[in-house]
Predicted model as a PDB file, atoms N, CA, C, CB and O in Angstrom, pLDDT in the B-factor column:
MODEL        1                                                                  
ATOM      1  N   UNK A   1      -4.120  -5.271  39.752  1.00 53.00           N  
ATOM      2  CA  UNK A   1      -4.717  -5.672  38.507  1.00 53.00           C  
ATOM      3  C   UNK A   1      -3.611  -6.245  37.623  1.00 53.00           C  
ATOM      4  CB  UNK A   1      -5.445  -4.479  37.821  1.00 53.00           C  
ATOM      5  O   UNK A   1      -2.609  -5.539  37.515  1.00 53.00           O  
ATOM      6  N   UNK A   2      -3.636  -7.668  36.828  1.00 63.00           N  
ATOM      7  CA  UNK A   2      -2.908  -8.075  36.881  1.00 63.00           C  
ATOM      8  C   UNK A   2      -3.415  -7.432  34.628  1.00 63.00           C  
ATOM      9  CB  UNK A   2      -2.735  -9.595  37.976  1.00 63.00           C  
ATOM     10  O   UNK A   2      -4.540  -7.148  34.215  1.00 63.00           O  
ATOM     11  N   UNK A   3      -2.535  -7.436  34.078  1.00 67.00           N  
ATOM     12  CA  UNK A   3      -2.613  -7.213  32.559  1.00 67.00           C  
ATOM     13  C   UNK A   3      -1.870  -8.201  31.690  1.00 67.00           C  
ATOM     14  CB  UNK A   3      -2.070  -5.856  32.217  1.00 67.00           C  
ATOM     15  O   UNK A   3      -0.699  -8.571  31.765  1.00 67.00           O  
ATOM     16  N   UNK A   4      -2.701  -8.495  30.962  1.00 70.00           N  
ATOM     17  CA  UNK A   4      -1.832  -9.645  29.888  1.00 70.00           C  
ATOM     18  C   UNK A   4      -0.437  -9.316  29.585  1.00 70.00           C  
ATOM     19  CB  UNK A   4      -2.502  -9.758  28.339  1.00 70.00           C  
ATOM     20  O   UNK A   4       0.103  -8.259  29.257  1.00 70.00           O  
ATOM     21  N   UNK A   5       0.032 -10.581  29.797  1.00 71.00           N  
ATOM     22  CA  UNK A   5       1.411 -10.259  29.674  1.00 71.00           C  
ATOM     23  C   UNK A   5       2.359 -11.504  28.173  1.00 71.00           C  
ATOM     24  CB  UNK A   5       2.053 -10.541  31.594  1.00 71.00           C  
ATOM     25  O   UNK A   5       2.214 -12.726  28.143  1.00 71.00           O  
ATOM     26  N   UNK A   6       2.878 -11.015  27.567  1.00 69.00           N  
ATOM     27  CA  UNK A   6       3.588 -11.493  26.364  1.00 69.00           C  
ATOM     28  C   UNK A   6       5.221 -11.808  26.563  1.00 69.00           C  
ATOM     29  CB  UNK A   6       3.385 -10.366  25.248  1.00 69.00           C  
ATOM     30  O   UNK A   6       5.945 -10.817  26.471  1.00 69.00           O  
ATOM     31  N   UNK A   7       5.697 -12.748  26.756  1.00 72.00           N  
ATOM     32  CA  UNK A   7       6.629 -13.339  27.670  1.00 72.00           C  
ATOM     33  C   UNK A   7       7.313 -13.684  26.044  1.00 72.00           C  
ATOM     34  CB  UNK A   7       6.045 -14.735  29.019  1.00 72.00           C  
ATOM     35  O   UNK A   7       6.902 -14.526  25.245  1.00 72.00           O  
ATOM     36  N   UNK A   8       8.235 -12.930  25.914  1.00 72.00           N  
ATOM     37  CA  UNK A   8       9.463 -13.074  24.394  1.00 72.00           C  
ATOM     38  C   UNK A   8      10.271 -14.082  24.396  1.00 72.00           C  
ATOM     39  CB  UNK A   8      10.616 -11.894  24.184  1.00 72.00           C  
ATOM     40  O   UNK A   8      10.877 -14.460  23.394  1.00 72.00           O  
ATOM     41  N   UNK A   9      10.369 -14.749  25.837  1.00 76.00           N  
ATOM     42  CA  UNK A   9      11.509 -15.460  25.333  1.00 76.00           C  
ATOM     43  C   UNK A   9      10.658 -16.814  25.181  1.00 76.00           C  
ATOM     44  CB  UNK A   9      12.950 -15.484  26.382  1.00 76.00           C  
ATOM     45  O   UNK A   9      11.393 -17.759  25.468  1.00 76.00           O  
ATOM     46  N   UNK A  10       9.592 -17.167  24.891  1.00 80.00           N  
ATOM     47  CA  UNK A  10       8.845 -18.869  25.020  1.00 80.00           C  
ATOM     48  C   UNK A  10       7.795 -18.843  24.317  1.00 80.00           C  
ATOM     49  CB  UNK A  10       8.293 -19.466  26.526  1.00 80.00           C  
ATOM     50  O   UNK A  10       7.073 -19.833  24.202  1.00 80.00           O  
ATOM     51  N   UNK A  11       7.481 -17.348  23.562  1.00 77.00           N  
ATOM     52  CA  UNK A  11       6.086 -17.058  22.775  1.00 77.00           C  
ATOM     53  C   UNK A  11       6.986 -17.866  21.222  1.00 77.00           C  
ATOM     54  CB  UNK A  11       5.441 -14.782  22.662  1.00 77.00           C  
ATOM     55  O   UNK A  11       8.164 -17.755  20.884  1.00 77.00           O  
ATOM     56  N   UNK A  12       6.077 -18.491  20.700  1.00 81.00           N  
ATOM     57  CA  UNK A  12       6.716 -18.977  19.229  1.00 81.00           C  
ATOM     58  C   UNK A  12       6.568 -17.235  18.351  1.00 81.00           C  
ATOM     59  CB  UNK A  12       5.418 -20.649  18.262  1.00 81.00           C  
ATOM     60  O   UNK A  12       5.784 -16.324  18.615  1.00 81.00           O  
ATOM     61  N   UNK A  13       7.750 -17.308  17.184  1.00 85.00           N  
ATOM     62  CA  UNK A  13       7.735 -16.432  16.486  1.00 85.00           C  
ATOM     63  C   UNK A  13       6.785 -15.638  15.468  1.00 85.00           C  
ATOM     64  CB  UNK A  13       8.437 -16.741  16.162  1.00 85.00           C  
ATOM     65  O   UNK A  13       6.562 -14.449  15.238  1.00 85.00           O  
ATOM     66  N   UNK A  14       6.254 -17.080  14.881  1.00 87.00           N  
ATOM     67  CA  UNK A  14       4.671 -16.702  14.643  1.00 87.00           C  
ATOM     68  C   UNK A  14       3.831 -16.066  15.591  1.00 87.00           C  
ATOM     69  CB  UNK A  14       3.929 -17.823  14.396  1.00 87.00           C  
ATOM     70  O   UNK A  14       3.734 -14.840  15.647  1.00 87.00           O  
ATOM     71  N   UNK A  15       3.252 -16.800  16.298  1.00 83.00           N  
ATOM     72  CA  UNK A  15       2.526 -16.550  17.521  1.00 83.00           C  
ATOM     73  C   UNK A  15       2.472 -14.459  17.299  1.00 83.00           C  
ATOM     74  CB  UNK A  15       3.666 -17.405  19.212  1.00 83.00           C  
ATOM     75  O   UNK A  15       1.596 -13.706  16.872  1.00 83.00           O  
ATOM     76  N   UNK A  16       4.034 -14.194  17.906  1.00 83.00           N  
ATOM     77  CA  UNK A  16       4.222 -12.757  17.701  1.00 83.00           C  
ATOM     78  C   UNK A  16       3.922 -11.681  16.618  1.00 83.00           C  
ATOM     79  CB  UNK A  16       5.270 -12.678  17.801  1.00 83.00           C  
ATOM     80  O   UNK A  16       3.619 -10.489  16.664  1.00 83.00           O  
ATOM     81  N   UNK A  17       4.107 -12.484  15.735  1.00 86.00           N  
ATOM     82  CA  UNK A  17       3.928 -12.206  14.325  1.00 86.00           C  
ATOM     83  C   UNK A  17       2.163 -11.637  14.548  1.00 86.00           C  
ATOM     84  CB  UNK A  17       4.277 -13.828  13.177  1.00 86.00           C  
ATOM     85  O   UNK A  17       1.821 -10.484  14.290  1.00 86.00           O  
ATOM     86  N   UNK A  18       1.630 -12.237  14.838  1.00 84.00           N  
ATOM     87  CA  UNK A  18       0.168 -12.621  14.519  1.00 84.00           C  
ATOM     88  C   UNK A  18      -0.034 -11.304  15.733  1.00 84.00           C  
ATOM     89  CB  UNK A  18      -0.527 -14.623  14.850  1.00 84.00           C  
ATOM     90  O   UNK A  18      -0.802 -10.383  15.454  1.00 84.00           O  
ATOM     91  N   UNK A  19       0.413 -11.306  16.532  1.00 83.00           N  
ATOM     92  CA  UNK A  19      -0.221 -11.158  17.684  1.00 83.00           C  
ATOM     93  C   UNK A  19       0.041  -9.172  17.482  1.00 83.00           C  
ATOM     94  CB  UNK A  19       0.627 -12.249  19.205  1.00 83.00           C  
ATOM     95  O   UNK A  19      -0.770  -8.271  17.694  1.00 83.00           O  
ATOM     96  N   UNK A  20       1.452  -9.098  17.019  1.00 85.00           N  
ATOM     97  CA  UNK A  20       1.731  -7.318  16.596  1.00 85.00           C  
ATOM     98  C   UNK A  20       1.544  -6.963  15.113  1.00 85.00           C  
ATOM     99  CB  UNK A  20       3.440  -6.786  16.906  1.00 85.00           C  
ATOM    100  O   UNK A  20       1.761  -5.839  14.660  1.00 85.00           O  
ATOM    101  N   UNK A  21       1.110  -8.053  14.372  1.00 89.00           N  
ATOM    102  CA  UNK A  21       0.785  -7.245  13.204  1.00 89.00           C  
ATOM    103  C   UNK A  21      -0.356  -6.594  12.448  1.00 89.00           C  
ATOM    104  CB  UNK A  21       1.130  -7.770  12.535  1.00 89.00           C  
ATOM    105  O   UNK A  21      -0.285  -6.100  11.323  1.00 89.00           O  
ATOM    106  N   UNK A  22      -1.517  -6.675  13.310  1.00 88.00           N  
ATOM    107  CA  UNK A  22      -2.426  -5.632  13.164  1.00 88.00           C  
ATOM    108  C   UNK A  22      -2.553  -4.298  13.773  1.00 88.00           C  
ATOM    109  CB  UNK A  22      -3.358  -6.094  13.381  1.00 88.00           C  
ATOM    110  O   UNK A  22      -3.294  -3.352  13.507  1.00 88.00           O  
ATOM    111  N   UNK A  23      -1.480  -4.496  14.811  1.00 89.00           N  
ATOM    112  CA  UNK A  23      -1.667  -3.111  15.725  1.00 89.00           C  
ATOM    113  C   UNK A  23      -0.760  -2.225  14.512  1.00 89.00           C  
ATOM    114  CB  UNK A  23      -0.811  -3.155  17.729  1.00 89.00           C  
ATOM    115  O   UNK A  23      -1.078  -1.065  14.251  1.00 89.00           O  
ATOM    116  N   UNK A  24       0.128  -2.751  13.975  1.00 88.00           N  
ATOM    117  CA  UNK A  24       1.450  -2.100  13.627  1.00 88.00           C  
ATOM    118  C   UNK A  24       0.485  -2.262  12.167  1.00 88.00           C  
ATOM    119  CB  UNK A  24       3.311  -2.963  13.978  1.00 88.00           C  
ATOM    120  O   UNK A  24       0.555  -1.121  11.709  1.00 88.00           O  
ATOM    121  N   UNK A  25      -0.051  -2.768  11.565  1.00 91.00           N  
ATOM    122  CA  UNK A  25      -0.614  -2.139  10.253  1.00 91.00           C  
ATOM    123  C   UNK A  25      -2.133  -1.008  10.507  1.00 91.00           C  
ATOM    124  CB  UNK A  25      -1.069  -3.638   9.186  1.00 91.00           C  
ATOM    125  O   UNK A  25      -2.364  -0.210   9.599  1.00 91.00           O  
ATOM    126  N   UNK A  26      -2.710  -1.017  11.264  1.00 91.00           N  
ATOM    127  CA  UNK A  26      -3.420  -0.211  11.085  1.00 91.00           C  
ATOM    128  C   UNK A  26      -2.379   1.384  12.000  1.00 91.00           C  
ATOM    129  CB  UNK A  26      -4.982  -0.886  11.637  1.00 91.00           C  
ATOM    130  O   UNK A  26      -2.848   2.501  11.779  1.00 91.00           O  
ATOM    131  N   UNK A  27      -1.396   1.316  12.702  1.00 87.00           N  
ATOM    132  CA  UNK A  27      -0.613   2.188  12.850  1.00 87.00           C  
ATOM    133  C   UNK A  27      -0.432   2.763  11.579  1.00 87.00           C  
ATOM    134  CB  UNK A  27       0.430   1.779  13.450  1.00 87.00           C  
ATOM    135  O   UNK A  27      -1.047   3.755  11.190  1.00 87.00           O  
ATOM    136  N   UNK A  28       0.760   1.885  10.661  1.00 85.00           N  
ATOM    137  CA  UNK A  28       0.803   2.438   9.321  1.00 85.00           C  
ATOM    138  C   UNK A  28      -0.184   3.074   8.503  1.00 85.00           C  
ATOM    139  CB  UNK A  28       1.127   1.617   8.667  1.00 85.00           C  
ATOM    140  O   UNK A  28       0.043   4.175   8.000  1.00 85.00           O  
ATOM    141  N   UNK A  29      -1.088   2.563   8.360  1.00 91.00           N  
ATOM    142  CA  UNK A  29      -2.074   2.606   7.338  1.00 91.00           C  
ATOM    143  C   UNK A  29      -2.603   4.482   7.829  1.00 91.00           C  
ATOM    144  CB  UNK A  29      -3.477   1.017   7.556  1.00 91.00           C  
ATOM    145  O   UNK A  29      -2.520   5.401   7.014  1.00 91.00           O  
ATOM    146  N   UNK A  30      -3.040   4.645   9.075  1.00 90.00           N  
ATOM    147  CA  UNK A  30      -3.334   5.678  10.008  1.00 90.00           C  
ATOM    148  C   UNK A  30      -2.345   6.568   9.322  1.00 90.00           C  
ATOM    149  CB  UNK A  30      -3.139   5.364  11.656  1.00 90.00           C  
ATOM    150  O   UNK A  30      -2.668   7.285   8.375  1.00 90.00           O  
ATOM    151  N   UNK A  31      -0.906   6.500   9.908  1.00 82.00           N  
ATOM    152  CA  UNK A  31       0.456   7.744   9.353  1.00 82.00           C  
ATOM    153  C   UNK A  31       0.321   7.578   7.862  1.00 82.00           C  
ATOM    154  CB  UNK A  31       2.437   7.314   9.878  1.00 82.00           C  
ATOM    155  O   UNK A  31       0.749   8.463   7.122  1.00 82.00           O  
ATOM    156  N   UNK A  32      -0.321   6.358   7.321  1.00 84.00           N  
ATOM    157  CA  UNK A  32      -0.315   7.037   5.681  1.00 84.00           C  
ATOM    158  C   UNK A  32      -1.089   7.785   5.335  1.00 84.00           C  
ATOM    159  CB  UNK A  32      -0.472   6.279   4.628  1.00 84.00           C  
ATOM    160  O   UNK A  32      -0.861   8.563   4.409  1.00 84.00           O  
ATOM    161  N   UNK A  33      -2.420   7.742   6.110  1.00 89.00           N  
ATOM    162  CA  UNK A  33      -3.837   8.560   5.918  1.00 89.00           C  
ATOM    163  C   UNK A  33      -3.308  10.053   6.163  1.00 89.00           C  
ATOM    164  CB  UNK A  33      -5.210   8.075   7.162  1.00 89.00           C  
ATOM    165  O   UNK A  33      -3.446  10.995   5.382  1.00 89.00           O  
ATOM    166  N   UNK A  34      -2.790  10.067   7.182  1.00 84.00           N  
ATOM    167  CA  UNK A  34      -2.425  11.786   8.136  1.00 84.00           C  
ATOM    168  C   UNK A  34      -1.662  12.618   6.851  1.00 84.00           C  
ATOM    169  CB  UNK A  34      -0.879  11.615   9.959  1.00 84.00           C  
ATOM    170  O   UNK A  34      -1.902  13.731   6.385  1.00 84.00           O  
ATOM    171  N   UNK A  35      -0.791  11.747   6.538  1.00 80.00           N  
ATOM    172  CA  UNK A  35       0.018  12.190   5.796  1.00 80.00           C  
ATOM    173  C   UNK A  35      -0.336  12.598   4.406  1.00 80.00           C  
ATOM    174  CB  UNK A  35       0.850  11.413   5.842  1.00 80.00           C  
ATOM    175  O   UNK A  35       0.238  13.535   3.852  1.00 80.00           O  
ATOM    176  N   UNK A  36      -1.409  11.803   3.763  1.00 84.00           N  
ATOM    177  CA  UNK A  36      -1.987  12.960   2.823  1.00 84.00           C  
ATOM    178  C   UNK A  36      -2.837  13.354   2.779  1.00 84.00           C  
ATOM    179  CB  UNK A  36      -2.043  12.953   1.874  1.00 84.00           C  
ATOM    180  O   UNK A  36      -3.444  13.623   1.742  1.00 84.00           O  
ATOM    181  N   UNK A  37      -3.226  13.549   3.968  1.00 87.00           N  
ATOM    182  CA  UNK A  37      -4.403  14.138   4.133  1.00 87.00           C  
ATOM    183  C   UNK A  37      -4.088  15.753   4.135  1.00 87.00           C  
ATOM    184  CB  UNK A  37      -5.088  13.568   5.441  1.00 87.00           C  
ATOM    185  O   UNK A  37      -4.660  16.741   3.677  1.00 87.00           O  
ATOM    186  N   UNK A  38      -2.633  15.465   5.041  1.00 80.00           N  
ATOM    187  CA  UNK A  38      -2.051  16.628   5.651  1.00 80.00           C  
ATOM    188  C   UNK A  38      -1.507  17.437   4.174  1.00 80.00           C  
ATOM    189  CB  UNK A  38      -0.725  16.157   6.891  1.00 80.00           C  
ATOM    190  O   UNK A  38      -1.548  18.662   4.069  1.00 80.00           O  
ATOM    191  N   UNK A  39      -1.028  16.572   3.136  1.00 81.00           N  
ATOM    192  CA  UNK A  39      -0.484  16.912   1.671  1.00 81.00           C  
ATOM    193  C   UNK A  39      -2.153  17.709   1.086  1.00 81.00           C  
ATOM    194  CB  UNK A  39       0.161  15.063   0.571  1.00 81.00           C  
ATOM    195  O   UNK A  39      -2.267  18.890   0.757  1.00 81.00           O  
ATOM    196  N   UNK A  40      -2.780  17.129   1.092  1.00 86.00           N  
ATOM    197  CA  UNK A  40      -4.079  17.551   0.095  1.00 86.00           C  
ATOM    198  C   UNK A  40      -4.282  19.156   0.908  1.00 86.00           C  
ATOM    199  CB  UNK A  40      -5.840  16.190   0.253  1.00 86.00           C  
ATOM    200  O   UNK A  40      -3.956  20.178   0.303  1.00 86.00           O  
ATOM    201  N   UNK A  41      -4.685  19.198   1.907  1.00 85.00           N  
ATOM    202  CA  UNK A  41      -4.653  20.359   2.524  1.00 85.00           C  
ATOM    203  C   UNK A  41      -3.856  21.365   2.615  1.00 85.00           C  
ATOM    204  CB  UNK A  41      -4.766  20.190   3.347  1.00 85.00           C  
ATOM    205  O   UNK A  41      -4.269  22.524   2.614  1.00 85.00           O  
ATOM    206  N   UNK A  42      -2.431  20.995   2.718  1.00 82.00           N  
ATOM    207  CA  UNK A  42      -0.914  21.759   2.893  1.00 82.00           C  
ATOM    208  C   UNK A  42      -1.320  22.387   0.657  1.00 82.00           C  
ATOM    209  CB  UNK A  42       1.226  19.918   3.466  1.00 82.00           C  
ATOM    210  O   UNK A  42      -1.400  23.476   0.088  1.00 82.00           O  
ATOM    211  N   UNK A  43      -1.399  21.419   0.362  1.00 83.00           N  
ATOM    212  CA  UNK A  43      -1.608  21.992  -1.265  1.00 83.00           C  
ATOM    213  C   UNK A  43      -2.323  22.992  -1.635  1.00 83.00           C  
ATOM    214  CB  UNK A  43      -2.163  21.145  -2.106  1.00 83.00           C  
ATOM    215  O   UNK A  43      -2.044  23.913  -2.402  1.00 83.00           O  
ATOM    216  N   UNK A  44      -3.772  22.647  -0.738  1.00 86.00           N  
ATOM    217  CA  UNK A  44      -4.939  23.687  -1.584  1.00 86.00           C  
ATOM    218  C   UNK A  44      -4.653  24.956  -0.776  1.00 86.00           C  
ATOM    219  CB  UNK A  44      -6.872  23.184  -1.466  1.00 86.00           C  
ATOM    220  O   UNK A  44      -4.852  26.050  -1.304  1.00 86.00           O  
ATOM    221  N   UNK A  45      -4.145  24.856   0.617  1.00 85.00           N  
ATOM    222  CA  UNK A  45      -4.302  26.152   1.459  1.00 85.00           C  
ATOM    223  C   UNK A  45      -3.043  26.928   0.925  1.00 85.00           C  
ATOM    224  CB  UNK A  45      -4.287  25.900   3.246  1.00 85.00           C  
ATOM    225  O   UNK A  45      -3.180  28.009   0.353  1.00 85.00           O  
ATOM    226  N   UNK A  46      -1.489  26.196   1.180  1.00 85.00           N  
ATOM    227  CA  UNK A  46      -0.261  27.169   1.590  1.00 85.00           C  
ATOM    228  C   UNK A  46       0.078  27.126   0.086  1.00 85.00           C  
ATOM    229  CB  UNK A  46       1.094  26.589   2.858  1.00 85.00           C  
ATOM    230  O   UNK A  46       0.237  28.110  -0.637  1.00 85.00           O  
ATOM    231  N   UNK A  47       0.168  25.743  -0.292  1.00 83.00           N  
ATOM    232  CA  UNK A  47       1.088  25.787  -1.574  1.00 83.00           C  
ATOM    233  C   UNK A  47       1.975  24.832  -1.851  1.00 83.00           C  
ATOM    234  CB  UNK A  47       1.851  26.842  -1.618  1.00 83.00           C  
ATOM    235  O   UNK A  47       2.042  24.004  -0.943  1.00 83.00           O  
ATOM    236  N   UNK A  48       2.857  24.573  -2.978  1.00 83.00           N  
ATOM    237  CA  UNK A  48       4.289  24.116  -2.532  1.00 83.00           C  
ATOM    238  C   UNK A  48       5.224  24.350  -1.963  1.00 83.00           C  
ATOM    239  CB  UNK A  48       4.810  23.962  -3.032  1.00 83.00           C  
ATOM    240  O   UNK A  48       6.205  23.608  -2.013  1.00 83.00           O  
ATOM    241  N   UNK A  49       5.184  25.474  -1.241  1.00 84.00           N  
ATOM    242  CA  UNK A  49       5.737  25.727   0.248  1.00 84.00           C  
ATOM    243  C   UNK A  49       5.495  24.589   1.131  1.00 84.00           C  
ATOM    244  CB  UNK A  49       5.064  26.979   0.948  1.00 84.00           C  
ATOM    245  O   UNK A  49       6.417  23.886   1.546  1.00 84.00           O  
ATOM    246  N   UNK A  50       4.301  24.405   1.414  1.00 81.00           N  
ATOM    247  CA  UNK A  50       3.575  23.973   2.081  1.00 81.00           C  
ATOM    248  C   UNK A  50       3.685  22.122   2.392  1.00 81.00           C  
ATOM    249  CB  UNK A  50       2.461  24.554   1.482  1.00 81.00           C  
ATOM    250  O   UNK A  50       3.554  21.416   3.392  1.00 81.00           O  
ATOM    251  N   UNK A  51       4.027  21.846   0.771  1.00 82.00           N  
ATOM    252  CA  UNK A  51       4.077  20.455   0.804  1.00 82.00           C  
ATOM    253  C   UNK A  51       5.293  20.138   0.836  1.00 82.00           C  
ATOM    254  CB  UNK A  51       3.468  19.813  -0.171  1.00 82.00           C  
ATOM    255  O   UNK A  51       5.573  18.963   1.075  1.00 82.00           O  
ATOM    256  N   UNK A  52       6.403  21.162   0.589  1.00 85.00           N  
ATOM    257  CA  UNK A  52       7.890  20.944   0.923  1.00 85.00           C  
ATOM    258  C   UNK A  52       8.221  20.832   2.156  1.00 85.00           C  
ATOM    259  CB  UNK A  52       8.689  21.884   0.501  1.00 85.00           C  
ATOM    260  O   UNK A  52       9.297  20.371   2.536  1.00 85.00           O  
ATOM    261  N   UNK A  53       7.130  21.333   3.033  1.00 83.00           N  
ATOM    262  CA  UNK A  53       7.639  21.417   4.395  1.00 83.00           C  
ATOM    263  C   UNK A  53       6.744  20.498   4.507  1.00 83.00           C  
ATOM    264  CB  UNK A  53       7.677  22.705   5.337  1.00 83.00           C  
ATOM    265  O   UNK A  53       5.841  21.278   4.811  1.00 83.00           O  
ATOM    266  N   UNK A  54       6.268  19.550   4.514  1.00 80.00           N  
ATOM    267  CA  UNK A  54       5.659  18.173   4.603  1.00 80.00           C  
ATOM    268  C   UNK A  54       6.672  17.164   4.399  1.00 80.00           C  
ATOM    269  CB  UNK A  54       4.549  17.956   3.592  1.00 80.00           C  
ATOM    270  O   UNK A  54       6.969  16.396   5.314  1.00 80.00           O  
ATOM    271  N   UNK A  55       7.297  17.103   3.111  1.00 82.00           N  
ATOM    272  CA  UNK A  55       7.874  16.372   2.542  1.00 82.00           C  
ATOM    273  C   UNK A  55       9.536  16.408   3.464  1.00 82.00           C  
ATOM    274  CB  UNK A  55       7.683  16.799   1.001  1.00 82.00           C  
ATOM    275  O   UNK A  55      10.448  15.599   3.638  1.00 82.00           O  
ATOM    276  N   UNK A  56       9.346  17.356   3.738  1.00 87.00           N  
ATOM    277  CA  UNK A  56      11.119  17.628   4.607  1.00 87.00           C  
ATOM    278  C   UNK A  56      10.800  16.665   6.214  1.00 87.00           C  
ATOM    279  CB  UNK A  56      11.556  20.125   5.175  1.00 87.00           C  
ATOM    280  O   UNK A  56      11.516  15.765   6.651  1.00 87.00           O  
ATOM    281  N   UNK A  57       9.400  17.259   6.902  1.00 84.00           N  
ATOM    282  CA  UNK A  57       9.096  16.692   7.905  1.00 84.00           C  
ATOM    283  C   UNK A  57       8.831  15.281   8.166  1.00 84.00           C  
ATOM    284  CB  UNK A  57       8.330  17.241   8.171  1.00 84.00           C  
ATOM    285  O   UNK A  57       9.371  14.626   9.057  1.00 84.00           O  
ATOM    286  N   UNK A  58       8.235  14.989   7.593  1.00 81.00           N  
ATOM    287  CA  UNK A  58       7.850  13.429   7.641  1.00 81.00           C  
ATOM    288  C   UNK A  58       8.747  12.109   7.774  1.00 81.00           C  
ATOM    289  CB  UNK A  58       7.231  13.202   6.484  1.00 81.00           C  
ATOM    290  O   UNK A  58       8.555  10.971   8.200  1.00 81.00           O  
ATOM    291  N   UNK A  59       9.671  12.708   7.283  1.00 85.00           N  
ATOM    292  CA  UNK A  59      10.967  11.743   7.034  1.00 85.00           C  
ATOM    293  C   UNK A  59      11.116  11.222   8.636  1.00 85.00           C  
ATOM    294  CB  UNK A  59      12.598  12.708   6.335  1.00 85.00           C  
ATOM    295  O   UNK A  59      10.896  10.132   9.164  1.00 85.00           O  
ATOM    296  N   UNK A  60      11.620  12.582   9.183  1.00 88.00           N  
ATOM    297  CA  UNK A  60      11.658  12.833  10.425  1.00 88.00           C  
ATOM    298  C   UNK A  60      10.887  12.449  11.544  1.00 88.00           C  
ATOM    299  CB  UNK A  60      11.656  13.767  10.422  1.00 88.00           C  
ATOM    300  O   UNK A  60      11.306  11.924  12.576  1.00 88.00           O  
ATOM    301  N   UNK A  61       9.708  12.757  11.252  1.00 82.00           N  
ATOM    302  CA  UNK A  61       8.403  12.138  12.153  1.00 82.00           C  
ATOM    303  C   UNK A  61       8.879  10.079  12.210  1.00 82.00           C  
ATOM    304  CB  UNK A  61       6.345  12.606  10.898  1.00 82.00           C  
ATOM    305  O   UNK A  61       9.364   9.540  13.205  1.00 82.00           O  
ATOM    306  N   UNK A  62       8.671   9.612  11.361  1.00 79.00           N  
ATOM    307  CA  UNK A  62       9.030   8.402  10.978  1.00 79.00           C  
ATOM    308  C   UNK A  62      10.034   7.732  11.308  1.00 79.00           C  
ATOM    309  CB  UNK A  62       9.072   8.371  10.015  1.00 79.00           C  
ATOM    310  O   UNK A  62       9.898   6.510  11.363  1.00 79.00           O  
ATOM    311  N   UNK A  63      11.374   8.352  11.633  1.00 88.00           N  
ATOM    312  CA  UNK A  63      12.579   8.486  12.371  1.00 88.00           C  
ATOM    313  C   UNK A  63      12.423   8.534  13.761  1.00 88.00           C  
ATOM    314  CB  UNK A  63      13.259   9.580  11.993  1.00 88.00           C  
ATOM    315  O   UNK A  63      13.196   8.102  14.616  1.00 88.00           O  
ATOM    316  N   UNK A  64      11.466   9.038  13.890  1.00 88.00           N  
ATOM    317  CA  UNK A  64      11.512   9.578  15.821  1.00 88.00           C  
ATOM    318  C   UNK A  64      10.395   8.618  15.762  1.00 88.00           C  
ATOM    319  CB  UNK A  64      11.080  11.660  16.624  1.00 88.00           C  
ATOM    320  O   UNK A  64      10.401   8.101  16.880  1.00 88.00           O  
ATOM    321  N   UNK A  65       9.635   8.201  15.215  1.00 80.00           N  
ATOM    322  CA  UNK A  65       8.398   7.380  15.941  1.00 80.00           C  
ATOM    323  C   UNK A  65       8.802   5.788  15.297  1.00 80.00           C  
ATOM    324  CB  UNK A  65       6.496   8.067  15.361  1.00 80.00           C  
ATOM    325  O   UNK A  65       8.039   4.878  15.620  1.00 80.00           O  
ATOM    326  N   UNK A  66       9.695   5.534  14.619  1.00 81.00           N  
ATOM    327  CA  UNK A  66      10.716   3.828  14.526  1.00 81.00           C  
ATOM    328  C   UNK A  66      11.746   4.188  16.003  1.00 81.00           C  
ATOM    329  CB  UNK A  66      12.188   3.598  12.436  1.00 81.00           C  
ATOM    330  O   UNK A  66      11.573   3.396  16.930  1.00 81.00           O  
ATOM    331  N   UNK A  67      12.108   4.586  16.086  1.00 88.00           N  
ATOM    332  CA  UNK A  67      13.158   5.470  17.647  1.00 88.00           C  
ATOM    333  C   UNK A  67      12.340   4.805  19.026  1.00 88.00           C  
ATOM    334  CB  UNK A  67      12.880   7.920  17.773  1.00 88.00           C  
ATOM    335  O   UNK A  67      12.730   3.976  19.849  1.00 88.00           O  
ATOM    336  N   UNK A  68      11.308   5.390  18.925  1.00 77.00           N  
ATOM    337  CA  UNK A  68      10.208   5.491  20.051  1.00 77.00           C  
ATOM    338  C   UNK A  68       9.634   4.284  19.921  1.00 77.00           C  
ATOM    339  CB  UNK A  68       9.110   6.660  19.954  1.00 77.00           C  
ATOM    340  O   UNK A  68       8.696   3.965  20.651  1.00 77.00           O  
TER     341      UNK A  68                                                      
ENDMDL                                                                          
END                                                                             
């Protein structure tokens, strides 16, 4: 089975542009949702405990998944 294939070195730059920037904004948009979603909840349940250890993590998450 053969799968579309995106060949970097002859695709125009646009072209690319167009072609990864909806995957990569609704990515974002998604980790922005999680993320306060995860805040609104971490608030009403644990506390500011809760959202400190959000706020410490995330950085991190974001780090390892630009990495990956």
């Amino acid at each position: 089975m053969k799968r579309d294939a995106i060949d970097l070195g002859t695709v125009g730059v646009f072209t690319l542009f167009r072609k990864y920037f909806i995957p990569t904004l609704f990515g974002m948009l998604s980790m922005s949702a999680v993320t306060a979603f995860n805040g609104i909840l971490a608030g009403h349940g644990i506390g500011s405990d809760g959202i400190a250890a959000i706020n410490i993590c995330v950085p991190l998450l974001m780090l390892f998944t630009g990495v990956g």
